[in-house]
C-alpha positions as a Markdown table, in Angstrom:
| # | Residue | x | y | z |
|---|---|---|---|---|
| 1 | Unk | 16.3 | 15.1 | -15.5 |
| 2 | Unk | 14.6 | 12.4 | -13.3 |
| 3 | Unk | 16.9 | 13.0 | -10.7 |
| 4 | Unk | 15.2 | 15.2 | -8.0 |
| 5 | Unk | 11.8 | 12.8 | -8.7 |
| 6 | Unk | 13.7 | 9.9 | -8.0 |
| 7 | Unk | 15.0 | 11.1 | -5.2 |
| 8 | Unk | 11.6 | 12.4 | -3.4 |
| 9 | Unk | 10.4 | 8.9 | -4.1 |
| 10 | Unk | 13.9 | 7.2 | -2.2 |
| 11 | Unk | 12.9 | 9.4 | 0.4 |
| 12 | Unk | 9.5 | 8.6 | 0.7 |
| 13 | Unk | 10.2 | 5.3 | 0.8 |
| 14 | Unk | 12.6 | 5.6 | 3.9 |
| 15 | Unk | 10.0 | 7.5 | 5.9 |
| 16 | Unk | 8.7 | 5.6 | 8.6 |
| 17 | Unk | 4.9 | 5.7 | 9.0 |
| 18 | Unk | 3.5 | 8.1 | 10.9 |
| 19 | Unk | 2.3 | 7.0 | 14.3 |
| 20 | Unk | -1.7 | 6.7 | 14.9 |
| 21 | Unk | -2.3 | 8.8 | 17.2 |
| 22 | Unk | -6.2 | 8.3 | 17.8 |
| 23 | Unk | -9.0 | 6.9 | 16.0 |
| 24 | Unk | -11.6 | 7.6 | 14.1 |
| 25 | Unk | -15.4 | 7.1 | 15.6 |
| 26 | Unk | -17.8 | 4.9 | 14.8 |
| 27 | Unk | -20.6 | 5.9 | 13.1 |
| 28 | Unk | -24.2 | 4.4 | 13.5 |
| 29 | Unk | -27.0 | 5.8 | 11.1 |
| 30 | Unk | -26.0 | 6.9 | 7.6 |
| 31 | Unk | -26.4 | 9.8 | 5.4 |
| 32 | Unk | -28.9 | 10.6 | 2.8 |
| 33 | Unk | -29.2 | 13.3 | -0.2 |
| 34 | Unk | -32.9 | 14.6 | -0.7 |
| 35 | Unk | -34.3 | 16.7 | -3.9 |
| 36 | Unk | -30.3 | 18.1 | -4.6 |
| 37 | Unk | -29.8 | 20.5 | -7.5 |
| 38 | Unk | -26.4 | 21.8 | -8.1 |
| 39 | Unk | -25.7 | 24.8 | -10.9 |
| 40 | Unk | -22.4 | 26.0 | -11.7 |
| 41 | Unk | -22.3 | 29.9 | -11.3 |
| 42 | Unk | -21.6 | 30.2 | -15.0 |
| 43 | Unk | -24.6 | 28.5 | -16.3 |
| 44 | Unk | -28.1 | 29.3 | -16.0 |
| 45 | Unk | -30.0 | 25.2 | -15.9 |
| 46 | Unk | -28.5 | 23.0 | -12.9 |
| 47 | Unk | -26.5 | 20.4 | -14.3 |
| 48 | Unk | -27.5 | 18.0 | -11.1 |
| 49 | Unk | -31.1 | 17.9 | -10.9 |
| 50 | Unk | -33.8 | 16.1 | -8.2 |
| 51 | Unk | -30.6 | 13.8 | -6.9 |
| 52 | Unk | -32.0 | 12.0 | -4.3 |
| 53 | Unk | -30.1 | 8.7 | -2.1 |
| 54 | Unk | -29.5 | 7.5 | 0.8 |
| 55 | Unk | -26.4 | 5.5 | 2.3 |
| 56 | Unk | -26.7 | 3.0 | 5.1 |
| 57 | Unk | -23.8 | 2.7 | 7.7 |
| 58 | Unk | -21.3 | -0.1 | 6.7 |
| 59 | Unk | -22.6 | 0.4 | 3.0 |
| 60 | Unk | -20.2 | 1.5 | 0.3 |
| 61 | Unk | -21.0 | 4.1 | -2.7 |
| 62 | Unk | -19.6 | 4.6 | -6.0 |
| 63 | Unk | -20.3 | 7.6 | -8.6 |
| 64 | Unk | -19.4 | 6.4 | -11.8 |
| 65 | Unk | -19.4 | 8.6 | -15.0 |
| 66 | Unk | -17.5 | 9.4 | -18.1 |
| 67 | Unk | -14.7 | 12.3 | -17.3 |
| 68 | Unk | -16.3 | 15.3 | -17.2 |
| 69 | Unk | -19.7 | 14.5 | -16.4 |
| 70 | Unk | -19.5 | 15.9 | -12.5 |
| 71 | Unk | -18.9 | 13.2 | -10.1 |
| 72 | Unk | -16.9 | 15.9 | -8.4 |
| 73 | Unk | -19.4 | 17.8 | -7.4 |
């Protein structure tokens, strides 16, 4: 039953690595969020309200959240 998995995963592992083939940019500045409300089209109250930050270049981010409480979106 595990067979086909099993192999997909030999396989993989016998790839070789893609080559890089250019890179990405550097980035100077940051990016920032202002006064964000997000409503899902079934629901009439936002379920993101006033969400407001701001991330400076080289700084890292987390959104952390019990499952289900929209840290996708």
């Amino acid at each position: 039953m595990l067979k086909p998995q099993l192999e997909l995963v030999e396989e993989l592992l016998h790839t070789a690595p893609l080559k890089k083939t250019s890179s990405l940019p550097v980035l100077h500045g940051g990016i920032g969020v202002v006064a964000v409300d997000f409503t899902y089209g079934s629901l009439d109250a936002p379920v993101l309200k006033n969400i407001n930050f701001h991330i400076k270049a080289g700084e890292c981010a987390i959104v952390q959240g019990p499952s289900g409480a929209g840290k996708t979106t």
